[in-house]
C-alpha positions in Angstrom: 135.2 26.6 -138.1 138.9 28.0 -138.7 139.1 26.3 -142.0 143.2 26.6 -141.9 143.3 24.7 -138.6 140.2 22.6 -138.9 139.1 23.8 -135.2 136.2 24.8 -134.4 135.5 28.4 -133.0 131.5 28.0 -133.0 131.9 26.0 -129.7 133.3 29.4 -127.7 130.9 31.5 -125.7 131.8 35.5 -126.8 130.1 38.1 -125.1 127.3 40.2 -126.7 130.1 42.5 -127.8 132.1 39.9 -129.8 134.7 39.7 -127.2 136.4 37.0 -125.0 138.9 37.2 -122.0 142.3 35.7 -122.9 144.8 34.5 -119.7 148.4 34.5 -120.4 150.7 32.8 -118.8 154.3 32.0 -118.6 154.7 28.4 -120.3 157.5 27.1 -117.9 156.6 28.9 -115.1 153.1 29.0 -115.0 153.0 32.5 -113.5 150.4 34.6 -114.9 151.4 37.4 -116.9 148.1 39.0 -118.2 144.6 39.4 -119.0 143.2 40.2 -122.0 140.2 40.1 -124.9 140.5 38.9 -128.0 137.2 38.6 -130.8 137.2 35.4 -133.4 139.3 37.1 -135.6 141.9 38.1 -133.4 141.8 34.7 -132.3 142.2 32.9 -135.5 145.1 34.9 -136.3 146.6 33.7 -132.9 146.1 30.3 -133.8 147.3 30.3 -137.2 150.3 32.7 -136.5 151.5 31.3 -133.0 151.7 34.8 -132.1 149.6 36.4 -129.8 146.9 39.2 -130.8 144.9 40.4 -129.0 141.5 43.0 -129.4 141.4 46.4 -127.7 138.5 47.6 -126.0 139.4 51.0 -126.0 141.2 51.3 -129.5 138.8 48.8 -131.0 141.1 47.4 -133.1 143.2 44.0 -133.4 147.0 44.3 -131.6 149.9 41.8 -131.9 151.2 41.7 -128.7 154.9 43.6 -128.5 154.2 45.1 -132.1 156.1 48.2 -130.8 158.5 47.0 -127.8 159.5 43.8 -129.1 157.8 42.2 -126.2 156.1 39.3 -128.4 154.4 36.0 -126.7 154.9 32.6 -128.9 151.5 30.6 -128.2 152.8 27.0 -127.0 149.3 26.2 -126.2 145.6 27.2 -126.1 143.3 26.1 -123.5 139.5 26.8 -123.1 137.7 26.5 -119.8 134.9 24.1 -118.8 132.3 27.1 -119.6 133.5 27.5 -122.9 133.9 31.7 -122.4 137.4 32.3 -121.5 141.1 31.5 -122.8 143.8 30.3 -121.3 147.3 31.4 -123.4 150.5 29.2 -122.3 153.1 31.4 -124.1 156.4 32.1 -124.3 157.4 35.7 -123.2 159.7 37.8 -124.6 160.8 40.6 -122.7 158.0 41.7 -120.2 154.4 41.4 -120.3 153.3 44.7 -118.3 153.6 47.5 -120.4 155.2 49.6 -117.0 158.3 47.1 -117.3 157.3 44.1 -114.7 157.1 40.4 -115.7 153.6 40.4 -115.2 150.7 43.0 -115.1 150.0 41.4 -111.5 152.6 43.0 -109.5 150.6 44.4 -107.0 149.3 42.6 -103.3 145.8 44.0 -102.5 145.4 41.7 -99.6 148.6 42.1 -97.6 149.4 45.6 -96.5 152.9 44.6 -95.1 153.6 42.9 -98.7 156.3 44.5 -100.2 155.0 46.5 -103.1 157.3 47.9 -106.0 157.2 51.4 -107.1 155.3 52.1 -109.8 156.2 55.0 -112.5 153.8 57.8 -111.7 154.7 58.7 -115.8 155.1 56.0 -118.2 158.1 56.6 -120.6 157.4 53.7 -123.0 161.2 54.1 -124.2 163.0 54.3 -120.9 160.7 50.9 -120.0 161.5 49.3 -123.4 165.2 50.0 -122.3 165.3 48.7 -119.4 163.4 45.6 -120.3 165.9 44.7 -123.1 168.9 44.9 -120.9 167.0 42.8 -117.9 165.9 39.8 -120.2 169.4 40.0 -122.2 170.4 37.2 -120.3 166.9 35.1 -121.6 168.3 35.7 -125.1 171.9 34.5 -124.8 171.2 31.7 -122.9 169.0 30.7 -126.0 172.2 31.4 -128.2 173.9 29.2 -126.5 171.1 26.5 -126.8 171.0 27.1 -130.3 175.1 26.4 -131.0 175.6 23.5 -128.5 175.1 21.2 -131.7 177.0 23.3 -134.0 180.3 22.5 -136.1 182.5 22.5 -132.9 184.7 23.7 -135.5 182.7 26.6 -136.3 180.9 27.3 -133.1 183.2 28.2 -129.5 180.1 26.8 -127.5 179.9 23.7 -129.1 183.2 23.1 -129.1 183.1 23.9 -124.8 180.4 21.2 -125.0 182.3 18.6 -127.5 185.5 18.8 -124.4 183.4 18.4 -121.6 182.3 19.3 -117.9 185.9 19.9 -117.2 186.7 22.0 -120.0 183.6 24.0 -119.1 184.5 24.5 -115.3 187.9 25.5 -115.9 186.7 28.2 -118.5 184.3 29.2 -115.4 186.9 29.4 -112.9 189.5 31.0 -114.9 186.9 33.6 -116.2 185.7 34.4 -112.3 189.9 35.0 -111.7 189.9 37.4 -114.2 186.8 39.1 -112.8 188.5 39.4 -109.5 191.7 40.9 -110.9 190.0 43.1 -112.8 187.8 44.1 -109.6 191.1 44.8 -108.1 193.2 46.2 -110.9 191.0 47.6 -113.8 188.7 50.0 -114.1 184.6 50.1 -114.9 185.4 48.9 -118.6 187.4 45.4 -117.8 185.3 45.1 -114.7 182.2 44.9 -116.9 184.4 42.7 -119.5 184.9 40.1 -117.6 181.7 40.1 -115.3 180.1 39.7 -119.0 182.7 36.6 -119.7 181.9 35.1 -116.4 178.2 35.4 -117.5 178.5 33.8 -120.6 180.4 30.7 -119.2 178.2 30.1 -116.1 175.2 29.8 -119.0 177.2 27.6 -120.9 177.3 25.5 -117.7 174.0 25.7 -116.5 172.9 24.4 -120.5 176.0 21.5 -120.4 174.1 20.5 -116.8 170.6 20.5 -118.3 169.5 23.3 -116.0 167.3 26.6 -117.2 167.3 30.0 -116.5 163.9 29.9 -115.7 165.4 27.4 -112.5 168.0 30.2 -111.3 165.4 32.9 -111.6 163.1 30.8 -109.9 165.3 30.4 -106.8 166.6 34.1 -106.9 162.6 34.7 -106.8 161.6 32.6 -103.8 164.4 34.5 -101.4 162.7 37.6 -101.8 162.1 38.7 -97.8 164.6 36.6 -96.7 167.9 37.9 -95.4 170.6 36.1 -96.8 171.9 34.8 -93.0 168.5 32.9 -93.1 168.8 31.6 -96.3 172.1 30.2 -95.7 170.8 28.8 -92.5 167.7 26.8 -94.4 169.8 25.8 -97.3 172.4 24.0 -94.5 169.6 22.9 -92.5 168.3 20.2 -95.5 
């Protein structure tokens, strides 16, 4: 029994080395993002923390997941399958999950060998990943800035006080920060081009939050026209 949450571990089936597999997946998505082991203690400490640890087989030790990269995963739920010996994880994911930089540790097709397959660093440089996973899931974070101040002092907060004017407020800010992108494009160097790309950003998030729609959405669509050329996805999207 874990005393602290009144739930009761003596019903799980580890294996004879203390150990039981852990699934992770994305909590909005449901994509899978990795598999892991964790022992009772690893798993209390999930429980009672929110925060995923997990137990490594070859360190033999416990390990908070994204200790060192920042890459955390905030437990939403826990799940145990009908033979009581593995864990299903419904997390929230910060950053990525694959310690080579990808989303998930399944980025690979085995059974498909016409399936586009990404290149994979033949020399992990933990840094250089770390990098490059900050700057990718950027936009992840200010989107949830922008969650976060919706309800703030409008007085106080420049995204609340978008959201206290309206939809039209909000579109014009879209539209006149686009201009500014295209002058820019055509006037300014790198530096303002960046600038106002940045602005635009910011104001198309703001949007997409007024409107009730998630990144995890955009993403999602940006995902699924992967191997289509974008003819043929204009083509489909007209043809509905």
């Amino acid at each position: 029994m874990c005393k602290d949450l009144d739930v009761d571990l003596d019903v799980l089936k580890f294996g004879a080395d203390g150990l039981i597999p852990a699934i992770a997946v994305n909590y909005e998505t449901g994509h899978v993002l990795m598999l892991a082991y964790m022992n009772r203690k690893s798993l209390e400490m999930t429980l009672t923390t929110r925060v995923v640890h997990y137990y490594s087989r070859s360190h033999m030790n416990i390990w908070k997941k994204g200790e060192t990269s920042g890459h955390v995963q905030s437990v939403k739920e826990v799940w145990i399958d009908c033979d009581l010996d593995t864990i299903l994880l419904k997390v929230e994911q910060v950053g990525a999950a694959c310690h080579m930089g990808y989303e998930s540790c399944f980025f690979r097709r085995l059974d498909d060998k016409n399936a586009l397959k990404p290149k994979v660093p033949q020399v992990f440089d933990p840094s250089k990943v770390y990098i490059r996973d900050i700057k990718a899931h950027i936009a992840d974070k200010v989107f949830t800035v922008v969650l976060d101040r919706r309800s703030k002092d409008p007085k106080e907060s420049y995204v609340s006080s978008l959201f206290s004017k309206g939809l039209p407020k909000i579109e014009e800010k879209v539209i006149e920060e686009a201009n500014e992108l295209i002058k820019a494009a055509r006037l300014e160097g790198k530096k303002e081009i960046v600038h106002e790309a940045a602005d635009v950003f910011f104001h198309v998030f703001v949007l997409l939050a007024y409107l009730g729609v998630g990144l995890n959405d955009v993403w999602g669509e940006l995902e699924s026209r992967f191997g289509i050329s974008g003819h043929e996805e204009k083509r489909r999207r007209n043809a509905k």
